[in-house]
TIVO-2410 file (N, C-alpha, C; in nm, 3 decimals):
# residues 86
REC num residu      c1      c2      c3 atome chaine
REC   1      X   3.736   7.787   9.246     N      A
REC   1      X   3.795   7.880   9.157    CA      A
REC   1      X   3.911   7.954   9.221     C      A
REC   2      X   3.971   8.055   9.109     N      A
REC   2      X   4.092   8.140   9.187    CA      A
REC   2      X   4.036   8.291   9.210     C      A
REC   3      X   4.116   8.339   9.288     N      A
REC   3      X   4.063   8.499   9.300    CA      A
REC   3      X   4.193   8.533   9.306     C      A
REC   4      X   4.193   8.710   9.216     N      A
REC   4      X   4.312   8.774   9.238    CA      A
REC   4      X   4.225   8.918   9.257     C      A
REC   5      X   4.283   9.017   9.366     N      A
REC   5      X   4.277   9.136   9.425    CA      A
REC   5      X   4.339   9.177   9.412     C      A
REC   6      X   4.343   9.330   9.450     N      A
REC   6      X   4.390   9.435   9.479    CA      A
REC   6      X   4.351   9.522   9.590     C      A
REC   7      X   4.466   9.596   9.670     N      A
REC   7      X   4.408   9.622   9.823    CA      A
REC   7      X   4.462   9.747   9.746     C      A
REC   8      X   4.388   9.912   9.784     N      A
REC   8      X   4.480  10.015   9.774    CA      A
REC   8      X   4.423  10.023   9.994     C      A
REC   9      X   4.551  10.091  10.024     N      A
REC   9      X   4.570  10.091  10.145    CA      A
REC   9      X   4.636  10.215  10.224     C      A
REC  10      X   4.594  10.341  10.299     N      A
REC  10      X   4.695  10.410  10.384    CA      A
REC  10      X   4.684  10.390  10.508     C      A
REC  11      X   4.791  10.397  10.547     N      A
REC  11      X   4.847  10.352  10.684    CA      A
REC  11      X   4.864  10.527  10.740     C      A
REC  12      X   4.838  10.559  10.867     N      A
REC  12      X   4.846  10.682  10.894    CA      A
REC  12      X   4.840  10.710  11.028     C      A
REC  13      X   4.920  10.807  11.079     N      A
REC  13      X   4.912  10.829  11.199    CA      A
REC  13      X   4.892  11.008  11.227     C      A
REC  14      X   4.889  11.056  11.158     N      A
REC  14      X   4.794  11.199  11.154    CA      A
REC  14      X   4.732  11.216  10.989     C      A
REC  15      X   4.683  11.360  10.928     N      A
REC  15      X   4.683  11.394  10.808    CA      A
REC  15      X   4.788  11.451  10.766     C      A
REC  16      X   4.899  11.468  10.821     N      A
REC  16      X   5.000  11.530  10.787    CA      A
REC  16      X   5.059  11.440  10.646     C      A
REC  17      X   5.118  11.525  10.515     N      A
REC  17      X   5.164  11.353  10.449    CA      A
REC  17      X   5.296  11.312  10.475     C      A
REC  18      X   5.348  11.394  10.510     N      A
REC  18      X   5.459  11.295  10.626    CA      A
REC  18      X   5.431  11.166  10.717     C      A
REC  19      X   5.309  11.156  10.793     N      A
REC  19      X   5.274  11.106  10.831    CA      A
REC  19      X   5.210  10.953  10.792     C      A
REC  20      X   5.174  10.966  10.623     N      A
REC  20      X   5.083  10.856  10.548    CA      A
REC  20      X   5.202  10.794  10.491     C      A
REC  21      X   5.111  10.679  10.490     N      A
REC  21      X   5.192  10.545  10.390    CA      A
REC  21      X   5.075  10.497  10.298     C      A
REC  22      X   5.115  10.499  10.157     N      A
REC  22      X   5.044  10.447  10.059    CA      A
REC  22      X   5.083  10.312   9.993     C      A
REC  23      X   5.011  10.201  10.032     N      A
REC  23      X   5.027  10.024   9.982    CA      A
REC  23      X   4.926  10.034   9.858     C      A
REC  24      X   4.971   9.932   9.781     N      A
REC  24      X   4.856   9.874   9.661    CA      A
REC  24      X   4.950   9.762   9.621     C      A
REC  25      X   4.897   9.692   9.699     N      A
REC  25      X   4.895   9.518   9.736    CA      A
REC  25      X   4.837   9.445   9.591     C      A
REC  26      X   4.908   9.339   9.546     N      A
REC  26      X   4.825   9.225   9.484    CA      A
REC  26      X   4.806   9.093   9.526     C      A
REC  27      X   4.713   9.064   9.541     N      A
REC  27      X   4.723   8.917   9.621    CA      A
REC  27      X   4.637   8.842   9.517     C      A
REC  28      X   4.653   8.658   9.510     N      A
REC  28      X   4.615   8.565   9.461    CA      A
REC  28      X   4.598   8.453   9.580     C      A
REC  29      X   4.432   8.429   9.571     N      A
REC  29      X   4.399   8.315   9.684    CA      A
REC  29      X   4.444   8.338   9.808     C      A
REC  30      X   4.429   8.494   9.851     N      A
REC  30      X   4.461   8.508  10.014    CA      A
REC  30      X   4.602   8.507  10.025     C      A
REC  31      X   4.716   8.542   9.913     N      A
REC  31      X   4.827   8.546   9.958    CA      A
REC  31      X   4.887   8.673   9.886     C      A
REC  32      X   4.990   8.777   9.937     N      A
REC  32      X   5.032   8.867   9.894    CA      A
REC  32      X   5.160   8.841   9.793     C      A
REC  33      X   5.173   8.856   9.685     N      A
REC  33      X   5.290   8.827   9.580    CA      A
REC  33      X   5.351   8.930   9.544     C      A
REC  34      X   5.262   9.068   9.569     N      A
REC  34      X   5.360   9.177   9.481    CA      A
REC  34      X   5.287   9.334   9.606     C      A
REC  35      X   5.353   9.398   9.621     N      A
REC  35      X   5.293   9.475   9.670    CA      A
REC  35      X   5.383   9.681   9.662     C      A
REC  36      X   5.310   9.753   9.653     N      A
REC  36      X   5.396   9.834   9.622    CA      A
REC  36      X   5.359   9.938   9.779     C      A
REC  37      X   5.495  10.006   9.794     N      A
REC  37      X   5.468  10.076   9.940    CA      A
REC  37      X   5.551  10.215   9.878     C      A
REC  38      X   5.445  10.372   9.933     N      A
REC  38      X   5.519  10.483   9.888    CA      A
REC  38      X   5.598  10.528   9.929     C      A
REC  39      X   5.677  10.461  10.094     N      A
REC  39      X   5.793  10.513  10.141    CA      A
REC  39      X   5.921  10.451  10.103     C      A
REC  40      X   5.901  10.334  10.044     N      A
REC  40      X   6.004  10.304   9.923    CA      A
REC  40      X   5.975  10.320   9.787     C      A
REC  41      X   5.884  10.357   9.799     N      A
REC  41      X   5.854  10.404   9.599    CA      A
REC  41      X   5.912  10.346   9.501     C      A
REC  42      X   5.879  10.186   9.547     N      A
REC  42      X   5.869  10.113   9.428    CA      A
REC  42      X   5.792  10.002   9.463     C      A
REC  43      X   5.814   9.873   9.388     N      A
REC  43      X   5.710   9.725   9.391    CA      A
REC  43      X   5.822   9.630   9.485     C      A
REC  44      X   5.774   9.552   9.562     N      A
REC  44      X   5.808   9.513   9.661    CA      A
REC  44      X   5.734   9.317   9.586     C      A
REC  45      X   5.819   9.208   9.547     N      A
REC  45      X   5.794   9.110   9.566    CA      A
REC  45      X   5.793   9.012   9.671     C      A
REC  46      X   5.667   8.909   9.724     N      A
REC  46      X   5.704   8.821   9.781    CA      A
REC  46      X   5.738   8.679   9.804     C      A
REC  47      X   5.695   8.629   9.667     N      A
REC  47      X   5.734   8.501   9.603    CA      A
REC  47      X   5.816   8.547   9.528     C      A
REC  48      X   5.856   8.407   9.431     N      A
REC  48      X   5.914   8.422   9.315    CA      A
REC  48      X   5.862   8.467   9.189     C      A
REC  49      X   5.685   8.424   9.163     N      A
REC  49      X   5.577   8.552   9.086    CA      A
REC  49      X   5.601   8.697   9.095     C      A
REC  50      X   5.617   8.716   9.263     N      A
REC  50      X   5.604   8.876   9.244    CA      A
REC  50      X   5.717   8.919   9.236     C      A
REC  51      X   5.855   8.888   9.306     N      A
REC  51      X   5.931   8.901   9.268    CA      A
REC  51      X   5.978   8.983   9.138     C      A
REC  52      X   5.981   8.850   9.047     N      A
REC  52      X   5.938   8.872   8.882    CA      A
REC  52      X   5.879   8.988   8.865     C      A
REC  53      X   5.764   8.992   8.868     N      A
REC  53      X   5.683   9.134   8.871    CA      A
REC  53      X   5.733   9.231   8.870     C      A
REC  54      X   5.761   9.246   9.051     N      A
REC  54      X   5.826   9.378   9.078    CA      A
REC  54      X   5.923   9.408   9.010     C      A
REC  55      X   6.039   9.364   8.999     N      A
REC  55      X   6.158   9.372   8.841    CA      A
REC  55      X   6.091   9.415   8.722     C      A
REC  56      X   5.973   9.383   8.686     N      A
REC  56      X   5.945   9.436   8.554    CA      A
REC  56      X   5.859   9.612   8.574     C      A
REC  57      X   5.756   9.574   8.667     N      A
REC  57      X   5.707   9.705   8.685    CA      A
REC  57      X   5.773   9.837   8.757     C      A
REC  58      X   5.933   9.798   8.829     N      A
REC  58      X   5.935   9.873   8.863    CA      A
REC  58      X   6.044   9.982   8.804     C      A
REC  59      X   6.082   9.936   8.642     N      A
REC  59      X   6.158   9.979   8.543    CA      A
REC  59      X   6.041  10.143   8.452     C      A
REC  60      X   5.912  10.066   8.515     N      A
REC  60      X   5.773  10.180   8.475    CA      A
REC  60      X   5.807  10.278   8.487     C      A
REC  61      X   5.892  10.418   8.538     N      A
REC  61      X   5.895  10.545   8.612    CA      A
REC  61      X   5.758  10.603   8.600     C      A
REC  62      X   5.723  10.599   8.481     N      A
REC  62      X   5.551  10.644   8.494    CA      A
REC  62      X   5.431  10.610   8.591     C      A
REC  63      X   5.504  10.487   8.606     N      A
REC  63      X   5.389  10.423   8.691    CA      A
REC  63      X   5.412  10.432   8.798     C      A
REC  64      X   5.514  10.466   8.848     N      A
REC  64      X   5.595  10.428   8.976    CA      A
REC  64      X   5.551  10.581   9.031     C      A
REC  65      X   5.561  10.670   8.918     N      A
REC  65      X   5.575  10.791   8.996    CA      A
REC  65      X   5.387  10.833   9.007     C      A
REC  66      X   5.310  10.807   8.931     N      A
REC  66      X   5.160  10.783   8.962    CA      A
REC  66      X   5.139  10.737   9.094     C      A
REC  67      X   5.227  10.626   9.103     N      A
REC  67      X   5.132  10.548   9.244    CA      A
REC  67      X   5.192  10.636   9.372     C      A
REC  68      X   5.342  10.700   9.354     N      A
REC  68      X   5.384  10.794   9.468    CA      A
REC  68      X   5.294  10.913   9.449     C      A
REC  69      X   5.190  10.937   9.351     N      A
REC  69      X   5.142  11.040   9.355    CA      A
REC  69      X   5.010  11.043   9.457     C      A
REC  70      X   4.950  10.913   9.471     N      A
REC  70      X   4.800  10.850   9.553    CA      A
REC  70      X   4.861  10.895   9.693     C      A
REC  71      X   4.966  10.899   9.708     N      A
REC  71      X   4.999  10.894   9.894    CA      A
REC  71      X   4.910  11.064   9.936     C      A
REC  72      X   4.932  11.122   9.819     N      A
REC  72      X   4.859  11.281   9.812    CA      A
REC  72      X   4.702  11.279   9.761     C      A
REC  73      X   4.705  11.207   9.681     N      A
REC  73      X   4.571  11.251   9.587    CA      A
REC  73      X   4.458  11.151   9.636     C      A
REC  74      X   4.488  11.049   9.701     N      A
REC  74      X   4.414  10.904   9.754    CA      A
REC  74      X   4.421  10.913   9.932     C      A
REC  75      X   4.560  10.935   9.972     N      A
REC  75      X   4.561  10.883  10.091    CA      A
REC  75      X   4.513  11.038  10.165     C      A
REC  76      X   4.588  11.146  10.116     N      A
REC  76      X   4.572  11.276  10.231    CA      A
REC  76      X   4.435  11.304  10.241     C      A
REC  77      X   4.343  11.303  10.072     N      A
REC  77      X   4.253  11.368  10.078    CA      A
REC  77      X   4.104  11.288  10.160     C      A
REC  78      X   4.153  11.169  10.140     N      A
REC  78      X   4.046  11.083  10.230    CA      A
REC  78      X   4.089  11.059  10.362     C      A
REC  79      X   4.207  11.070  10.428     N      A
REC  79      X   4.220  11.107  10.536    CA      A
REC  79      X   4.124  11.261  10.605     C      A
REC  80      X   4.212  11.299  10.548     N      A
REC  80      X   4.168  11.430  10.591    CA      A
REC  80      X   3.989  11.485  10.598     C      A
REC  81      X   3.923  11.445  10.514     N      A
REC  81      X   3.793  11.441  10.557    CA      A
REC  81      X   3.762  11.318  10.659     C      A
REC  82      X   3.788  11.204  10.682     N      A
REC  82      X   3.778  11.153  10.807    CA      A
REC  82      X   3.790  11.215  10.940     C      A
REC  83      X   3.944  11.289  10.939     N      A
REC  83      X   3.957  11.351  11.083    CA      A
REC  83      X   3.829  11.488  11.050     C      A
REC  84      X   3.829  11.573  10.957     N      A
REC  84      X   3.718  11.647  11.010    CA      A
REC  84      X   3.585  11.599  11.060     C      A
REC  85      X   3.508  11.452  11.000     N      A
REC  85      X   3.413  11.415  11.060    CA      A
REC  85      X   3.453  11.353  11.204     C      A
REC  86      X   3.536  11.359  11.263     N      A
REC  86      X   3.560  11.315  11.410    CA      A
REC  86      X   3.522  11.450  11.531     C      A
***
């Protein structure tokens, strides 16, 4: 069969949100086609599928500006209780 995912992902090197990077990746069969990153704040293609994609979703501003919103509401706040349990 096929499988398609979704990774949500922060990359981080303190809790500061300067510091975080917010991904939400789509992949099909172990390969990444479209992926969106919040320090460019938009959709990022890597075939010619996502490519495609990214051109269409990233005309969204709604959506675009939601997913720059996770780098705060997803990435800081679950960071940040990590470093306190350390």
């Amino acid at each position: 069969g096929f499988l398609e995912y979704t990774v949500w992902r922060c990359a981080f090197t303190s809790p500061d949100l300067k510091d975080i990077e917010f991904y939400h990746s789509y992949n099909y069969n172990k390969i990444k086609y479209v992926e969106f990153s919040s320090s460019l704040g938009k959709f990022v293609g890597y075939n010619e599928v996502g490519v495609k994609q990214a051109e269409a979703w990233n005309k969204d501003q709604g959506q675009l500006a939601a997913l720059k919103a996770q780098k705060e509401t997803y990435c800081q706040h679950n960071i940040g209780m990590q470093y306190s349990y350390i």
